[in-house]
C-alpha positions as CSV (number, residue, x, y, z in Angstrom):
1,X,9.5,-12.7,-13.7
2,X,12.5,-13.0,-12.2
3,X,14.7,-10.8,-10.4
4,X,18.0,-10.2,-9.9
5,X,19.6,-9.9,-6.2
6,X,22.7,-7.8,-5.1
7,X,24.0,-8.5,-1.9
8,X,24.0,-6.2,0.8
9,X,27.6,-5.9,1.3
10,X,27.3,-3.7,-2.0
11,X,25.6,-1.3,-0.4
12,X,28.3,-0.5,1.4
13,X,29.1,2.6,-2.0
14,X,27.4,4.8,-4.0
15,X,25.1,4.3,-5.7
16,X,23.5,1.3,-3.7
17,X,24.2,3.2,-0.4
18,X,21.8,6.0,-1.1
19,X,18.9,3.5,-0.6
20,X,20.2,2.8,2.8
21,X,20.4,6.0,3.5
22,X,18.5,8.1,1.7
23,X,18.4,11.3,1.3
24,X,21.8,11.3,3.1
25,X,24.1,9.2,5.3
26,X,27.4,8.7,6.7
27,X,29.6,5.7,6.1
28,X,29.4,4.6,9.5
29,X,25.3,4.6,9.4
30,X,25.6,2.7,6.5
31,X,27.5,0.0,7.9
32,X,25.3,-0.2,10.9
33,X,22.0,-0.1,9.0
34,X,23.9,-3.3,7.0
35,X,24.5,-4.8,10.2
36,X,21.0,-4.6,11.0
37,X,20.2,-6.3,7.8
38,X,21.9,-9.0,8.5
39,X,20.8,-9.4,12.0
40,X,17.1,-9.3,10.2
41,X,18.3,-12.2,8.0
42,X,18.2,-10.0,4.9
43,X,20.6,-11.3,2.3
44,X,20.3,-9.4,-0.8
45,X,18.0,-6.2,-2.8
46,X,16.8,-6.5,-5.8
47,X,16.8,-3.4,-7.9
48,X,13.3,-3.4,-9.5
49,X,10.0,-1.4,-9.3
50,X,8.1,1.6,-11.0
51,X,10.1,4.4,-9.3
52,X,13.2,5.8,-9.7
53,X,15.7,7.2,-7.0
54,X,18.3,8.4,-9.3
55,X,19.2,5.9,-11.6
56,X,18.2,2.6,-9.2
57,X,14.7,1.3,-9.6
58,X,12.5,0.9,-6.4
59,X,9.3,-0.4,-5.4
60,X,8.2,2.9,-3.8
61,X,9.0,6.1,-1.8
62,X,6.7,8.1,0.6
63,X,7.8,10.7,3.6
64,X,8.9,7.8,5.9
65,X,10.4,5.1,4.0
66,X,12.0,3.6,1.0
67,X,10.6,0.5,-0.1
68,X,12.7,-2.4,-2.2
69,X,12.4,-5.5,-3.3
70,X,14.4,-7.6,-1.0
71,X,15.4,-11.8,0.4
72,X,14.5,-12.7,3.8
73,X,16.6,-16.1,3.8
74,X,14.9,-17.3,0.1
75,X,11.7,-15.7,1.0
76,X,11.0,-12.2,-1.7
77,X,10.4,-9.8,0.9
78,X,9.1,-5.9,0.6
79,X,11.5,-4.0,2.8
80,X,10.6,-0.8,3.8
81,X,13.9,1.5,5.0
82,X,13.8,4.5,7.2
83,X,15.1,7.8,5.4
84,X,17.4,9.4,7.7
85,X,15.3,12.5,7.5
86,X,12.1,11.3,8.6
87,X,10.7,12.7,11.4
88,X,9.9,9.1,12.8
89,X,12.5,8.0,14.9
90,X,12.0,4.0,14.0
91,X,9.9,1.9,12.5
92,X,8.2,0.0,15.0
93,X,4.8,2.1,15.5
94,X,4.3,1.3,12.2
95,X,4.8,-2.2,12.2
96,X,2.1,-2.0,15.0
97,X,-0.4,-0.6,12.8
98,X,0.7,-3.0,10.3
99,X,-0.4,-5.9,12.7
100,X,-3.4,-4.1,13.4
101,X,-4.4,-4.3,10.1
102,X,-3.5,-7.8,9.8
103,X,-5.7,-9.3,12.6
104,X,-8.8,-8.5,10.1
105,X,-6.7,-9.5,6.8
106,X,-6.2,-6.1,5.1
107,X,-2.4,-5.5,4.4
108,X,0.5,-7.1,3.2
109,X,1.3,-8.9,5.9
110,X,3.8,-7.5,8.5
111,X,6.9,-10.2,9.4
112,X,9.7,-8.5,10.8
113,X,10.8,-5.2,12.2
114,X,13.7,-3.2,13.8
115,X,14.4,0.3,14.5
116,X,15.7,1.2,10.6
117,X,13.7,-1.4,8.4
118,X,10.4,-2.9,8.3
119,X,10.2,-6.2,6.6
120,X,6.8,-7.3,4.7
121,X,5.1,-9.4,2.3
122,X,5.7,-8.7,-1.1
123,X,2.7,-8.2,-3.5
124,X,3.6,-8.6,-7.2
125,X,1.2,-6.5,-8.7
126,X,0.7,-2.8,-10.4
127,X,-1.0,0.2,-8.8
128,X,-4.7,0.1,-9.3
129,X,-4.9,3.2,-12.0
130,X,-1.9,1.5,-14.2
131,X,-4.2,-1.5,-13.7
132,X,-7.8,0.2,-14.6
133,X,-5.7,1.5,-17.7
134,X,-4.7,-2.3,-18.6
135,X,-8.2,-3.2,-18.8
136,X,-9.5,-3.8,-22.1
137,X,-12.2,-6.1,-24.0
138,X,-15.0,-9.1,-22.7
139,X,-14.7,-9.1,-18.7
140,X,-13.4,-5.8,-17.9
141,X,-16.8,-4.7,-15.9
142,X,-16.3,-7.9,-14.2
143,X,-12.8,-7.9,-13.2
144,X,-13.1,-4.2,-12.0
145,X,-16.2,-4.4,-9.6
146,X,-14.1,-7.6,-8.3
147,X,-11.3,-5.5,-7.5
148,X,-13.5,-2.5,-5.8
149,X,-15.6,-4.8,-3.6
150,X,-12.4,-6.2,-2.5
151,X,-11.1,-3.3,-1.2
152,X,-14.0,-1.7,0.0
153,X,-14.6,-5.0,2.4
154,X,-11.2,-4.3,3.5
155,X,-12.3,-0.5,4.2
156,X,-15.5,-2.1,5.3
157,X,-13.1,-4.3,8.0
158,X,-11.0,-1.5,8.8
159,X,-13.9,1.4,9.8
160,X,-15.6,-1.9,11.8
161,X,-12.0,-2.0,14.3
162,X,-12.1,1.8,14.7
163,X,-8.8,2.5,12.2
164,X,-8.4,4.9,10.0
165,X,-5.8,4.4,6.6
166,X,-5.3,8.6,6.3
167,X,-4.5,8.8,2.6
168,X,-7.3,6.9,0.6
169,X,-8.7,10.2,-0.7
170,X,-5.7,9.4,-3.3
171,X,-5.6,5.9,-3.8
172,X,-3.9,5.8,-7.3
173,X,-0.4,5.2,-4.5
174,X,-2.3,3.3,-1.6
175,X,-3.6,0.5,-3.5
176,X,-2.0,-2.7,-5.4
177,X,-3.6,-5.0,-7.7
178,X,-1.7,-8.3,-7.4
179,X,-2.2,-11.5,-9.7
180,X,-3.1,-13.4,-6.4
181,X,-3.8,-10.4,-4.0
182,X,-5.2,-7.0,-4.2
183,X,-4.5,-4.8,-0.8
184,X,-4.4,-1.3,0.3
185,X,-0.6,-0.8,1.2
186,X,1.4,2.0,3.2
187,X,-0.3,2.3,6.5
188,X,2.4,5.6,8.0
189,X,-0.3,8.0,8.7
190,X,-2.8,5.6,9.6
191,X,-4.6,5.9,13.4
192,X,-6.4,4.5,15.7
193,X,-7.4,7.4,17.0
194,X,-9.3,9.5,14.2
195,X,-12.9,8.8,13.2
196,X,-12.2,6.0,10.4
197,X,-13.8,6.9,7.0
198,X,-12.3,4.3,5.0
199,X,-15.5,3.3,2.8
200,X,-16.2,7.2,2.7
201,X,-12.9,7.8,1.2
202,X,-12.3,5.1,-1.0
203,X,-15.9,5.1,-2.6
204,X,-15.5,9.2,-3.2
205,X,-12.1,8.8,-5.2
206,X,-13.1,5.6,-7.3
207,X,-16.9,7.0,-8.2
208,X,-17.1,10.1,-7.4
209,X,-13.4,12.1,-8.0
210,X,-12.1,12.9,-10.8
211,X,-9.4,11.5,-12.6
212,X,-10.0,7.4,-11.8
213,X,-14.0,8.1,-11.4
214,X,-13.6,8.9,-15.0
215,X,-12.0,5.9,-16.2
216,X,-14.2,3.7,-13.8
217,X,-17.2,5.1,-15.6
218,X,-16.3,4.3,-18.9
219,X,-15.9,0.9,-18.2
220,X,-19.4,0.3,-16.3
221,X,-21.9,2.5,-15.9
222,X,-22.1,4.4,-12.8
223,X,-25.0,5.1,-10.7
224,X,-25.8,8.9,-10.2
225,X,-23.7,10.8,-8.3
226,X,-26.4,11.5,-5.8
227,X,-27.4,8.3,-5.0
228,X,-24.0,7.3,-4.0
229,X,-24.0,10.2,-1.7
230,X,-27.1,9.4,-0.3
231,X,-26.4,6.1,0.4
232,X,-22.7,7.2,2.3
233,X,-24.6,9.5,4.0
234,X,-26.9,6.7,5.8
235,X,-23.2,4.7,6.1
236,X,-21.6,7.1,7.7
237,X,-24.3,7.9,10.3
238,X,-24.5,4.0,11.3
239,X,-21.1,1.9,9.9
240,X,-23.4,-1.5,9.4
241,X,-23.5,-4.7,7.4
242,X,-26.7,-3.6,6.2
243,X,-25.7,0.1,5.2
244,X,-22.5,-1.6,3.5
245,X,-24.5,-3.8,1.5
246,X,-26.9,-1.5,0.8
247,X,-23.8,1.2,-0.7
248,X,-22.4,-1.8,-2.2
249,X,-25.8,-2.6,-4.2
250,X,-26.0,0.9,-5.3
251,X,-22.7,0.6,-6.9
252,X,-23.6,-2.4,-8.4
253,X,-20.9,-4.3,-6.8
């Protein structure tokens, strides 16, 4: 589909300045956060996404950031803005994790960053519980336990470099399912620091919680609860291949 593009030097008035500055911001922050937009190469923002921030559509909002659809040059960017009442101070630290994450292909990948915006890849795609819900008819099983052993290799990849996502425990916000690409996104509380339980995490909320377990298990047949315990158990006591692919047999991935 394609999407309409307003240049930045709109953003300049309300309403398009409060995604620059959002919650609140002064004229003169607005006009330097443009300045470092254009210094970043970015041209124009499209309007478009499943979130609202009063009446504008955007791609997403968390505690740090504001994400939109934007141009790098003719490139369609993600563009992650600083809210100017975030307790991070710039965006940097996260575009480290960001690379981080990259070096073992997990993420949208990370190309450009200043102290206000972090620029990324942008993944076309619907969150992974408006996607389960798409599902219907001949293939379904199939095209689901694709999608999980996807990202559980990319948890998989993640617990093996020692870093920990932070937020999988709800991953109806922290995952995307793309036509080309399906990632774990959002990486702001993520460490390097805590004991990573990615796999843990993500194989508790898709099998074992509640609301997306449910809607997993009626489109293949789960194994008992139990046994998917057991088997994260004997994972998280030794993070190997073996244990992975022993979890990832159990689910009948």
């Amino acid at each position: 589909m394609a999407h309409s593009f307003i240049s930045i030097k709109k953003f300049t008035d309300e309403p398009y300045s409060k995604i620059l500055g959002y919650p609140k911001a002064t004229r003169r922050q607005i006009k330097s956060r443009i300045n470092e937009l254009e210094k970043l190469r970015i041209k124009s923002i499209s309007l478009t996404g499943p979130m609202t921030l009063g009446k504008l559509n955007i791609l997403g909002k968390g505690y740090v950031g504001v994400v939109v659809l934007a141009k790098k040059g003719s490139k369609e960017v993600a563009l992650k803005i600083r809210r100017t009442d975030s307790q991070r101070k710039e965006m940097r630290s996260e575009a480290d994790l960001l690379k981080i994450v990259n070096s073992v292909k997990v993420g949208p990948k990370m190309l450009d960053v200043s102290k206000n915006f972090l620029i990324m890849e942008y993944i076309d795609g619907i969150k992974i519980i408006d996607w389960i819900n798409s599902l219907k008819g001949i293939g379904s099983a199939k095209k689901l336990k694709t999608v999980i052993r996807k990202i559980l290799e990319d948890c998989y990849n993640l617990d093996q470099i020692g870093f920990d996502h932070g937020e999988l425990s709800n991953i109806s916000k922290h995952i995307i399912v793309g036509k080309t690409k399906s990632t774990l996104i959002d990486f702001e509380s993520s460490s390097v620091k805590r004991r990573p339980s990615n796999v843990t995490s993500i194989t508790q909320a898709i099998f074992i919680g509640s609301g997306i377990a449910k809607k997993v298990q009626k489109i293949y047949k789960n194994p008992p609860k139990e046994k998917i315990i057991g088997a994260l158990k004997q994972y998280k006591q030794q993070k190997s291949l073996e244990n992975f692919e022993n979890l990832s047999k159990i689910l009948k991935l």
